[in-house]
C-alpha positions as CSV (number, residue, x, y, z in Angstrom):
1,X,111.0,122.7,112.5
2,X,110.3,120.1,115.6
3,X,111.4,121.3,119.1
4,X,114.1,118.4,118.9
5,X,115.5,119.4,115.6
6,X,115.8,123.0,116.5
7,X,117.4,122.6,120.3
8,X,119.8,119.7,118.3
9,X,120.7,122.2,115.8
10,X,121.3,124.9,118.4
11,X,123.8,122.9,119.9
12,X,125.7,121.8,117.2
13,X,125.7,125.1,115.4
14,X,126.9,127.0,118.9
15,X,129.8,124.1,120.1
16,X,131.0,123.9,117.4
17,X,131.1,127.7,116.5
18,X,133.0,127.9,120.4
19,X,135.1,124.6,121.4
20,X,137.9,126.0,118.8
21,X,137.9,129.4,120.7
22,X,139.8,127.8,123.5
23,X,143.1,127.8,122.6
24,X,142.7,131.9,121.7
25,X,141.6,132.7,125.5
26,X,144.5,130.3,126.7
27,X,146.7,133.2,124.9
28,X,145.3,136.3,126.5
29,X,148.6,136.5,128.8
30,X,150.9,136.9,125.8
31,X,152.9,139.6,124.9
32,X,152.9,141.0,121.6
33,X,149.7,142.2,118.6
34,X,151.4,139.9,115.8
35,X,151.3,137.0,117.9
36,X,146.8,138.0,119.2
37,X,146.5,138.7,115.7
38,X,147.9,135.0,114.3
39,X,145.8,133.3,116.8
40,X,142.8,135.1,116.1
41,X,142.9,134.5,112.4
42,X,143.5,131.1,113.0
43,X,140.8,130.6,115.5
44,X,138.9,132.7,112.4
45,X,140.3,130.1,109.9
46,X,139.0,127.0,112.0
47,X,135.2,128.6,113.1
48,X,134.5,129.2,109.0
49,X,135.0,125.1,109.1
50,X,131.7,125.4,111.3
51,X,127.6,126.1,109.7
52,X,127.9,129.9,111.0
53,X,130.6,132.4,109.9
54,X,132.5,133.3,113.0
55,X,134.3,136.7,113.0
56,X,136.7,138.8,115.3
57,X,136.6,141.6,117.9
58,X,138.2,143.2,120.2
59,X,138.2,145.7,122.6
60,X,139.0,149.4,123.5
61,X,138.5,150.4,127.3
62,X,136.3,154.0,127.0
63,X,136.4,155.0,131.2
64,X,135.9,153.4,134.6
65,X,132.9,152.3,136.2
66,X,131.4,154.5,139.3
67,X,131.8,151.9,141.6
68,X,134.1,149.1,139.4
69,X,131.6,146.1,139.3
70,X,129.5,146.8,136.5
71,X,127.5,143.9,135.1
72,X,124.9,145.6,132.6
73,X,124.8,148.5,130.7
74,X,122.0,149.6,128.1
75,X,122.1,153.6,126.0
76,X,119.8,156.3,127.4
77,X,119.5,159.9,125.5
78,X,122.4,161.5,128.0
79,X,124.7,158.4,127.8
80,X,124.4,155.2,129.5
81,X,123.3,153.2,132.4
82,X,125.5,151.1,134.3
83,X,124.1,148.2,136.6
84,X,126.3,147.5,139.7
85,X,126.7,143.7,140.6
86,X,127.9,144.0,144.3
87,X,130.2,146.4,145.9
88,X,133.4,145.3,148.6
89,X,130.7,144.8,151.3
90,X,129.5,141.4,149.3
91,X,126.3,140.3,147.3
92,X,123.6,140.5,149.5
93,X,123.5,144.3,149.5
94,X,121.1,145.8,147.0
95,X,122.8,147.6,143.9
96,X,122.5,150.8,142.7
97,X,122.1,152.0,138.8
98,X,124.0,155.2,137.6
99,X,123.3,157.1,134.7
100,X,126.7,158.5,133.2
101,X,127.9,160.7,130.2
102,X,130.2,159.5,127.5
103,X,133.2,160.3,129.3
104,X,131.8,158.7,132.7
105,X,130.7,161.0,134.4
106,X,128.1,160.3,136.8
107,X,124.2,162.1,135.9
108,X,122.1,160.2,138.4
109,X,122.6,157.5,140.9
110,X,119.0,155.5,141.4
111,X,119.6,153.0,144.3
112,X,117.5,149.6,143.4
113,X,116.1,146.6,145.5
114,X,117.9,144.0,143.0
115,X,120.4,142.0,144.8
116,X,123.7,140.4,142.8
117,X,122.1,142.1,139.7
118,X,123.2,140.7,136.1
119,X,121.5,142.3,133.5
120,X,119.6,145.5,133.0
121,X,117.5,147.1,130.9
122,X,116.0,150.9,130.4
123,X,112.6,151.2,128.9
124,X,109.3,153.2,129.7
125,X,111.2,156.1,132.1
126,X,112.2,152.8,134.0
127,X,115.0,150.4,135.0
128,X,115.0,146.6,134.5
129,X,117.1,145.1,136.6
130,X,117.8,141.5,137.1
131,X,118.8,140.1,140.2
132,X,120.5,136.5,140.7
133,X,120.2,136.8,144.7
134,X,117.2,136.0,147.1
135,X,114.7,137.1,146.3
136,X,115.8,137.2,142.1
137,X,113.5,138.1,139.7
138,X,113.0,141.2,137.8
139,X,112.6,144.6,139.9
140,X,111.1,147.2,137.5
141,X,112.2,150.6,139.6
142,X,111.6,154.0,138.6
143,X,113.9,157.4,138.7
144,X,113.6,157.9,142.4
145,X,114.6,154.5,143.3
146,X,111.1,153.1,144.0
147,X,110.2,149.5,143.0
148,X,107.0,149.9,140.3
149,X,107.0,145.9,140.5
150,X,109.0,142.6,141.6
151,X,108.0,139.9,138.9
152,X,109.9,136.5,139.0
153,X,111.1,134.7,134.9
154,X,107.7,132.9,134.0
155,X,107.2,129.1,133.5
156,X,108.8,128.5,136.9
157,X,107.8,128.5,140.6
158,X,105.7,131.7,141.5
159,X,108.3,132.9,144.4
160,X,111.5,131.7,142.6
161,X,112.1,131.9,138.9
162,X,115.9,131.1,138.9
163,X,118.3,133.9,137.9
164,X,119.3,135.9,134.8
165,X,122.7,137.1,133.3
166,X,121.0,139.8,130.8
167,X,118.1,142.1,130.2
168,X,117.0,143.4,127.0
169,X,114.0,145.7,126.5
170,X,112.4,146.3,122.7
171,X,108.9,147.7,121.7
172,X,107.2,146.9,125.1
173,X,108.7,143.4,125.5
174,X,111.5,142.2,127.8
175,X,113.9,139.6,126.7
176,X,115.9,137.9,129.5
177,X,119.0,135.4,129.4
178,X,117.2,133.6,131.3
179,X,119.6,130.4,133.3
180,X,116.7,128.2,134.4
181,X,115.3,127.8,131.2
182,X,118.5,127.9,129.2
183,X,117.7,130.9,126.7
184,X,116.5,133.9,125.7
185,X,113.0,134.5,126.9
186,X,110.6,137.2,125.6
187,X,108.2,138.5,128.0
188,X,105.5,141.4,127.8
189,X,105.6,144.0,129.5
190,X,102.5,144.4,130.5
191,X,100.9,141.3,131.4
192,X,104.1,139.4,132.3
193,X,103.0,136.9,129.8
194,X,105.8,134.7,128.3
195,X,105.9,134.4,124.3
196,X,109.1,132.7,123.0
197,X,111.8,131.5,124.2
198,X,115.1,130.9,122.3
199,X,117.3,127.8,123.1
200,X,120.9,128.3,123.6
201,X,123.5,125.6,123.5
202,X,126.6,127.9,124.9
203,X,127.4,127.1,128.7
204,X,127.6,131.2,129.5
205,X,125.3,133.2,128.8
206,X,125.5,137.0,129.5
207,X,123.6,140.2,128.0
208,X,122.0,141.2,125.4
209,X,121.4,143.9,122.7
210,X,119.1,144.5,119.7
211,X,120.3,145.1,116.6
212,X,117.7,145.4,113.3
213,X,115.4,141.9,114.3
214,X,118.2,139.9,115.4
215,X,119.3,139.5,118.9
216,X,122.9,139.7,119.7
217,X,124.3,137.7,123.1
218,X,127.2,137.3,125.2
219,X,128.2,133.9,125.6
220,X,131.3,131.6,126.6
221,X,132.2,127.7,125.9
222,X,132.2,126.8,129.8
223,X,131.5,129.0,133.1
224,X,135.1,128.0,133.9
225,X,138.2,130.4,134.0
226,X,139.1,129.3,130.6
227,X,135.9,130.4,129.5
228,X,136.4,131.5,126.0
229,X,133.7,134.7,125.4
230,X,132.1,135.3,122.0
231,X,129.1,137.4,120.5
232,X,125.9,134.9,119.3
233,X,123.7,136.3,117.3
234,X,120.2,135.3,116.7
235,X,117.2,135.7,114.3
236,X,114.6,137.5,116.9
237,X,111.5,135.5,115.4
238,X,112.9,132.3,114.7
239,X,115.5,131.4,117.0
240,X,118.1,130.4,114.4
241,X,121.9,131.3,115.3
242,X,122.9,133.2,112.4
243,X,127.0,133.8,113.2
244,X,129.4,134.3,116.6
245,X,132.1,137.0,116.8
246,X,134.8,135.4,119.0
247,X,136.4,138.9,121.4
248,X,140.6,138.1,120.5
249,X,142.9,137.8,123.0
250,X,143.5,140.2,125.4
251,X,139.8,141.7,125.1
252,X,137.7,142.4,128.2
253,X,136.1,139.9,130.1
254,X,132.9,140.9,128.6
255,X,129.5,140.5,130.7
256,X,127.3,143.7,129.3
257,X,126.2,144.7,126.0
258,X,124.5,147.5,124.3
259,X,124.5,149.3,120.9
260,X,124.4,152.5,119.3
261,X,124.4,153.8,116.3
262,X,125.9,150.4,115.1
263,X,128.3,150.8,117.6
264,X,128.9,147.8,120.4
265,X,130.1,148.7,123.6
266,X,130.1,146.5,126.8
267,X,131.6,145.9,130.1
268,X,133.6,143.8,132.5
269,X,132.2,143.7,136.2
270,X,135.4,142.2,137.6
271,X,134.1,139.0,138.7
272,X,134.4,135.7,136.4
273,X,133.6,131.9,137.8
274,X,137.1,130.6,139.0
275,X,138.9,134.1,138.9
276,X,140.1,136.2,141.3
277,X,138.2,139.8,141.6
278,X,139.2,142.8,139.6
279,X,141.4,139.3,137.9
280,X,140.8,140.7,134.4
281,X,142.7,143.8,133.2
282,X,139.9,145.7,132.1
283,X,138.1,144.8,135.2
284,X,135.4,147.8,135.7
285,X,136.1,149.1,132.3
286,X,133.2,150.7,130.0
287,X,134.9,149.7,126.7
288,X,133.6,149.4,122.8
289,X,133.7,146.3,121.0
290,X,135.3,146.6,117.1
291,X,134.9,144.1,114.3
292,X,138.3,143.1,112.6
């Protein structure tokens, strides 16, 4: 397939998947499961109209963030980290990474040099973190809070590679939701060498999570307050979109993803383009994410 077929495909497959999922976020303030449950099967009824089968999930809120603005979260063997995206004091502050049990409590705090951080990834003994503030890039920091290395998104200018809104480590690669470039880039580890980069045609994009050589992504129709937000999931070798999940109303505002054991979870950092903070009313909420 030509570069032009596949970014026009992308974009036909992912608007039209998303522009119906409107009118379901428009109903997240009303009362009642009957009435979240009609518009979700409708909204389920119009996506199937679409080239990719769209499905339905919600959410359940598991505990409360350490510090309520979590932007990123990815499984370690105790439980799960949890990236920071600014505390009351503002975004230019660096953010700190905790490690926390699956009841919340916190195991470790590491402090990090990211600044504004949106994604996050744990690989190698090491945090990923990815920060959309001066001076952005990826800070690779280890469990005492040192930074191993600052690298900026390839394919860009050396001391500014734009930002990113996820992280995603798998078998010594990195993949990042990269905003500059408009998709999900794979990068090694080791050499910092980029190797593919996925187009995506949805306005927002957010984290990431791997699930058996397909890449599942947080997006949205628009980076506006009636940003609708969905699950897109990719083939991992060939780009294609293979289905979205559009979150019902009521869900999360969803900005982190992770899985395990075929279970989703995510969380809502509190802050949304055109909202008020905490606006959301599972802002700082670890929640899981269900199929219906």
């Amino acid at each position: 397939m030509r570069k032009r077929e596949f970014i026009a495909g992308a974009l036909t497959l992912g608007l039209g998947a998303m522009v119906s999922a409107q009118t379901a976020a428009r109903a997240q303030d009303r009362s009642g499961d009957d009435m979240a449950r009609r518009d979700a099967e409708r909204l389920a009824r119009e996506t199937r109209r679409a080239d990719v089968p769209n499905r339905i999930v919600r959410t359940t809120d598991l505990f409360s963030s350490p510090e309520g603005y979590p932007n990123a979260i990815d499984i370690a063997p105790e439980g799960l980290w949890i990236a920071e995206q600014r505390t009351e004091e503002g975004i230019g502050i660096s953010n700190d990474a905790y490690l926390v049990d699956w009841t919340g409590k916190v195991l470790r705090k590491v402090p990090t040099a990211s600044r504004n951080t949106s994604g996050m990834a744990f690989g190698e003994g090491h945090l990923w973190m990815g920060a959309n503030a001066p001076p952005n890039g990826i800070f690779q920091t280890d469990m005492r809070g040192r930074t191993v290395r600052h690298r900026q998104i390839p394919l860009g200018p050396p001391t500014n590679g734009g930002g990113c809104h996820g992280v995603m480590y798998h078998e010594g690669k990195l993949y990042l939701a990269a905003l500059r470039l408009r998709g999900i880039l794979r990068v090694d580890v080791r050499s910092w060498q980029p190797e593919l980069l996925i187009a995506c045609a949805f306005p927002r994009m957010h984290d990431l999570a791997w699930d058996n050589g397909t890449i599942w992504m947080i997006v949205g129709d628009s980076n506006t307050d009636d940003s609708a937000p969905a699950l897109a999931r990719y083939d991992a070798a060939t780009g294609r979109l293979l289905e979205t999940a559009t979150f019902a109303p009521g869900s999360a505002d969803p900005h982190g993803l992770t899985i395990r054991n075929g279970v989703f979870y995510g969380c809502d950092a509190g802050i949304h383009p055109g909202w008020p903070h905490r606006h959301s009313r599972s802002s700082g909420a670890i929640f899981r994410i269900d199929f219906i």
